[in-house]
N, C-alpha and C positions, 0 to 999 in steps of 0.2 A: 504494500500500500504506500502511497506516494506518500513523504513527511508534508504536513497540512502548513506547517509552520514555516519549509523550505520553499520560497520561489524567485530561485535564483536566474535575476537579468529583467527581474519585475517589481523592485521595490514600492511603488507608486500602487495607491488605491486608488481605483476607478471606481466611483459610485455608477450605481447602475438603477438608472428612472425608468419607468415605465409606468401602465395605466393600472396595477396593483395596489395594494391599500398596505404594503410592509415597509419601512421606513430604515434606513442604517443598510443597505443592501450596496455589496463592494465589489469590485474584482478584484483579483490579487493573480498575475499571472495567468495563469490555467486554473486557476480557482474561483470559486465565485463565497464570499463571507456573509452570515446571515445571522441576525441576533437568535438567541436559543430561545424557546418558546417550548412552554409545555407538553406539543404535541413532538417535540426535534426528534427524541428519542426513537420515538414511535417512528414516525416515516424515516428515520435512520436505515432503521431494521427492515421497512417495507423495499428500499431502494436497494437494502443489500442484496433481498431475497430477490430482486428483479433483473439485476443483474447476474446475480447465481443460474437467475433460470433462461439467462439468454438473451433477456431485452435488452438492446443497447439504447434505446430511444428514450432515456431518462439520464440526468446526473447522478455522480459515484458518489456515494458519499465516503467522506473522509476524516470523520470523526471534528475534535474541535481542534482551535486554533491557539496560540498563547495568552490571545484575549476572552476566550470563553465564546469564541461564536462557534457557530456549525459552517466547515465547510466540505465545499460540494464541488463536484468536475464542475468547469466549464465548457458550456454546452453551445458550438460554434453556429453560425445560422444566422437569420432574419428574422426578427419578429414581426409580422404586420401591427399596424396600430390602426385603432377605430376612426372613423370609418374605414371598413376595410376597403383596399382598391381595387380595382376590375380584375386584377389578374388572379385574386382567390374565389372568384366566384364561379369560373370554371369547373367543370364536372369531375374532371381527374384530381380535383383537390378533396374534394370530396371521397373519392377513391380512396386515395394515398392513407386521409385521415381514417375513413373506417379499418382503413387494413391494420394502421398503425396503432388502433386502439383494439382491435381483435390481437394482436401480437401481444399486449397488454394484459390484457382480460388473461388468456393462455398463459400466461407465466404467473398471474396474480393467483390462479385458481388451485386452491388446495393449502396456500399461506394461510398457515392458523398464526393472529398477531399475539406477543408476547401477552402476560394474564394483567399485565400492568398498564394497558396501551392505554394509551392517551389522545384523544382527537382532536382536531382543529376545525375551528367554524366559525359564523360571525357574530359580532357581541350582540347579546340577545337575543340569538337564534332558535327556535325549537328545534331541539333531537328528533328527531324521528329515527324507528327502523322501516327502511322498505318493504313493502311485500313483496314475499315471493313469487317470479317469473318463472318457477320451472325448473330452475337451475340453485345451489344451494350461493349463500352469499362469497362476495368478495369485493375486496380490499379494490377502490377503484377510484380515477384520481377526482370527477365530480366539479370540475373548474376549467372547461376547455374553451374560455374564455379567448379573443386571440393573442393577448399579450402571453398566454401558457404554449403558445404552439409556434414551435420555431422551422424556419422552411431552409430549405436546401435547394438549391435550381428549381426555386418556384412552385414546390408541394412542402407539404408537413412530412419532418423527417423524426422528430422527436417530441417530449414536452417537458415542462420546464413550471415549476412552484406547485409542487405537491398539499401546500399548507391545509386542503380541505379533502384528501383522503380521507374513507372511510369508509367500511363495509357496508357495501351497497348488492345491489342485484344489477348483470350485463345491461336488462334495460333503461332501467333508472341513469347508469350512467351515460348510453345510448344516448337519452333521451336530454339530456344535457349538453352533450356533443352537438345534436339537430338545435337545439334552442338557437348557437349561437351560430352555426356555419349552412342551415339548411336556408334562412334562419327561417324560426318560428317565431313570427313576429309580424305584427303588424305593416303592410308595408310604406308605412309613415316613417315608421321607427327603421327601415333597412335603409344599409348602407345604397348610393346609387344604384350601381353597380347588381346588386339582389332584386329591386324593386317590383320588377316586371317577371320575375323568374317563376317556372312551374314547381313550387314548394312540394306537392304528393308525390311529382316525377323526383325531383332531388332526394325525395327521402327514401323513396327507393330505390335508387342508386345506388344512396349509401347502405342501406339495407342487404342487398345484392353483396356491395363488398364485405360487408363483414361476413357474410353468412348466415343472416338471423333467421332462427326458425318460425312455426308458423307461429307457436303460442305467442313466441317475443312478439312477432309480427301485431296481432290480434294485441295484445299488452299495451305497445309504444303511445299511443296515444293518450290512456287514459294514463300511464306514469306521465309525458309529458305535461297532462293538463296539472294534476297535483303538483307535481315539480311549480310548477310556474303560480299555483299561488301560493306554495310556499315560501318562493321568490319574494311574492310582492308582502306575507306576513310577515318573514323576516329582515325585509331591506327596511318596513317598514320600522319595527321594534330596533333594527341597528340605527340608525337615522336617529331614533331618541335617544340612544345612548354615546354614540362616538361622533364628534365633526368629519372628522376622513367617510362614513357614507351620510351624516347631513349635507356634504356638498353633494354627492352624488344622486341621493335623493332628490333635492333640490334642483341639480342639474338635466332633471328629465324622467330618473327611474320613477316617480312615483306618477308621474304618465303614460309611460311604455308599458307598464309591468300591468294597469287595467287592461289596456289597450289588445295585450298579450294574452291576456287572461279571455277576453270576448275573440278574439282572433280564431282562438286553439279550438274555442266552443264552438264556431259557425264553421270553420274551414277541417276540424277532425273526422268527421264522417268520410269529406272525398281523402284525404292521405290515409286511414287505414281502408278504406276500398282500392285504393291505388298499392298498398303493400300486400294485403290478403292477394289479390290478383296477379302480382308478380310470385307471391311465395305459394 
């Protein structure tokens, strides 16, 4: 394991911004520094086991530094930033991404997390556990947000800020993948580029790549609608508690997030008649 503490020909911290809500986030060479956080340990262990089982599309983690942070591989790439731009809204990105969350799921499955684990969420969030899709739970990242997915010659190669892992069910996390890249969304709220796009054909697409079965199929929908007002009870509850989502709140989510919620209810019917019929 590479020393976390040696990055020799890199003395210099690069802060690293993006459209995330974690704060003190550094490079150091081919490392990237991140404050510890109750949940560190936990996705520690999740990242080892994922890379033990083959995934390379996540950061290595490498224990802490001489300052007490967690550091992690750095993870080479493009992040797009919102709004996203015409060249993610092609169909093979879509591809890439389901494949590269199906390579995910497959190495997550069967990781029992330590009896001590510890999860990450947002302040005053409600827990839930998902129901089951048919498949038993796992560990899945739940935040594929675009600033968490980084591209390589113009598709998603990898993903990047695991902070809201947590045992979930494939479709659940599915279903949050689609929220942000299919998207489900109103098309007020889509980047340009989305606006006009066939949302039941995109999600069957992506459907196709990952390989979902029929039950997920039949599932997706009715996890996406939950997911999304979960969405909007706990942006809401964060919003009173922390200014980092009152600006965001503020910023638009506590419009989108209805907007999304009536969207999913009129337009769900044709996207699972469009997945039932392809699966």
């Amino acid at each position: 394991m590479t020393d976390p503490n040696r990055d020799a020909g890199h003395p210099d911290e690069e802060p690293l911004t993006g459209d995330g809500v974690t704060q003190g986030i550094v490079r150091v060479g081919n490392t990237v520094r991140r404050p510890v956080r109750p949940f560190t340990l936990t996705v520690q262990a999740y990242l080892a086991h994922l890379r033990a089982a083959g995934f390379s599309g996540a950061p290595v983690p490498l224990g802490l530094d001489d300052q007490g942070r967690e550091v992690l591989s750095f993870v080479p790439g493009e992040v797009p930033r919102e709004p996203l731009p015409p060249g993610t809204a092609g169909e093979e990105v879509l591809i890439e991404l389901a494949r590269l969350i199906r390579r995910l799921h497959d190495a997550a499955q069967g990781w029992v997390p330590p009896a001590d684990a510890t999860w990450g969420g947002i302040p005053g969030a409600r827990m839930t556990t998902s129901p089951p899709d048919g498949r038993p739970l796992l560990v899945g990242h739940r935040d594929y947000c675009p600033g968490n997915v980084v591209f390589r010659d113009g598709l998603p190669a990898a993903l990047i800020d695991f902070d809201l892992a947590k045992p979930t069910t494939r479709v659940e996390d599915l279903a949050n993948a689609l929220y942000w890249w299919a998207p489900l969304l109103h098309p007020k709220d889509r980047a340009p580029a989305f606006v006009d796009l066939d949302i039941p054909h995109r999600v069957a697409v992506f459907a196709d790549a990952y390989g979902m079965t029929a039950p997920q199929r039949h599932a997706l929908v009715p996890a996406a609608t939950r997911m999304i007002g979960r969405f909007h009870v706990n942006m809401r509850a964060a919003a009173a508690t922390d200014p980092v989502f009152r600006r965001m709140w503020d910023g638009g989510v506590k419009d989108r997030l209805p907007r999304a919620e009536a969207w999913i209810r009129d337009e769900g019917p044709a996207i699972t008649a469009r997945l039932t019929a392809a699966g």
